[in-house]
Each structure stands twice: as structure tokens, then as C-alpha cells.
N, C-alpha and C positions, 0 to 999 in steps of 0.2 A: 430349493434353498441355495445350493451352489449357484443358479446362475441368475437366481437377483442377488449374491453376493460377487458374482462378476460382474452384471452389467451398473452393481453403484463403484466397486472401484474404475472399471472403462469410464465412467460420468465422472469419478474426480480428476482421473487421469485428465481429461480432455478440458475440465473445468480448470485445473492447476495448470497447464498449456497457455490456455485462453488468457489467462489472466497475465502469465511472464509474459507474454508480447504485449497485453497492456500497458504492462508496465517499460515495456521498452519503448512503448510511444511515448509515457507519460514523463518517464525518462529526458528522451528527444527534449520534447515541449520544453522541460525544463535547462534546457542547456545542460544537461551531464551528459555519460556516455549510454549509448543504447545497448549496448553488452552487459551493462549491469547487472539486472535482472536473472541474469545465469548464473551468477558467483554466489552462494549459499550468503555468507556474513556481509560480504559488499552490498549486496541488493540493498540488506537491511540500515548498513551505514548510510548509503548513499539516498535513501528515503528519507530518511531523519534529516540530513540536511536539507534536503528541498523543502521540509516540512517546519525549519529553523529550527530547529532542536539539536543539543546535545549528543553527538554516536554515543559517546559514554553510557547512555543507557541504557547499553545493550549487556554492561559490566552486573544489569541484575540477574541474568541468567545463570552467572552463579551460585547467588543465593537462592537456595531450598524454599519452597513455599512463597514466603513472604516477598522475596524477591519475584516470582514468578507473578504473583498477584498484582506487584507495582509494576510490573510490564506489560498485563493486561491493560494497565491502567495510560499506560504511555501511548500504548498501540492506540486505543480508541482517541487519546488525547491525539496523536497524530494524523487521524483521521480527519479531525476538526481545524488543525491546523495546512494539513494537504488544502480543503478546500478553499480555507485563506488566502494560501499561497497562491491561490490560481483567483484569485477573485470574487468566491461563489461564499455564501452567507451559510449558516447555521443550520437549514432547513436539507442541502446539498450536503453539508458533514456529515448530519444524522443519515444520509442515503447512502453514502459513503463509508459507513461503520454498520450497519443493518443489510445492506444489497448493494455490498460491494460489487461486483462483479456488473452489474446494470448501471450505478454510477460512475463507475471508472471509463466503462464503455461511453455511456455521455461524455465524460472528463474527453477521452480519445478525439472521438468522431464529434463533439461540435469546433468549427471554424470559427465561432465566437469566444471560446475560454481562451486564455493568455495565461502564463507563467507572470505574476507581478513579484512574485519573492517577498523578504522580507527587509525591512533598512536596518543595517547595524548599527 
């Protein structure tokens, strides 16, 4: 019991790893800074706007419950909008929000996604 309760924290360890440098490419791609990713609250600001969304949304954190739930709801909407912002349709957001970790690695590693943003 102890040590398949070691070896899934070592898999999230290394899974939560994997995914900060993701994000530090996906970072990259986008024109912001690549250290992002490292900063607990920054990471989260700086997502949001490549995803053209409001940081302020991260002000539901502190409401209790209902707040929590409307950030559930933001995060997956971000998701949707992440794959906008790089050009990829609806089908790539659902992949994106579901096996994250496998789509962000496509997002990475293909030499065809682009950062298009969004127009103000």
C-alpha cells in the first residue's frame, strides 16, 4: 500500500514537471516570458491572457463554493479558448480539457500550430 502510494505521487510529481515546461514552450509560442510557468499566480494570469480572457477571474478564488465552481467553469472555458488562440477548432479544445497533458504536447511539438491571438 505504501508504495503504490509512492509510486502515484513520483507519476504526479513528474507528470506536474512535464507539463511546467510545457507550458513554458507554450508560453514561448505565445510571445510572453518562458519563466512564467514557475510563479504559482503568474502562471495562471499569464494563461488567461493568451487565452483573451480577463485575470480577474482568478478574484473567484475567493468565494467559498460557488466561486470555486465558476472557475471550474472558466478553466474548461479556457481551454476552448487556448485552442483558438493557436488556431485549432473545437475538436483540439475538447482534447485539450480531457488529455491535457497529450494535447498540449501536440500544441508543443507540432511546427505547424502558430500563436494567432485574439483582435481587440
Amino acid at each position: 500500500s505504501a508504495y503504490v502510494t509512492k509510486i502515484i505521487i513520483i507519476a504526479f510529481i513528474i507528470l506536474f514537471i512535464y507539463r511546467t515546461l510545457l507550458r513554458c514552450v507554450i508560453y514561448k509560442k505565445a510571445h510572453k516570458k518562458a519563466w512564467a510557468p514557475f510563479i504559482p499566480i503568474y502562471r495562471n494570469i499569464v494563461m488567461l491572457k493568451i487565452c483573451g480572457m480577463s485575470p480577474w477571474w482568478l478574484l473567484l478564488l475567493f468565494v467559498p463554493i460557488i466561486g470555486w465552481l465558476l472557475l471550474f467553469v472558466v478553466n474548461v472555458a479556457s481551454k476552448f479558448m487556448l485552442a483558438e488562440s493557436f488556431g485549432k477548432g473545437t475538436g483540439f479544445a475538447f482534447g485539450l480539457w480531457l488529455l491535457a497533458p497529450i494535447f498540449e504536447t501536440i500544441l508543443v511539438f507540432s511546427k505547424k500550430i502558430k500563436y494567432v491571438g485574439f483582435e481587440n
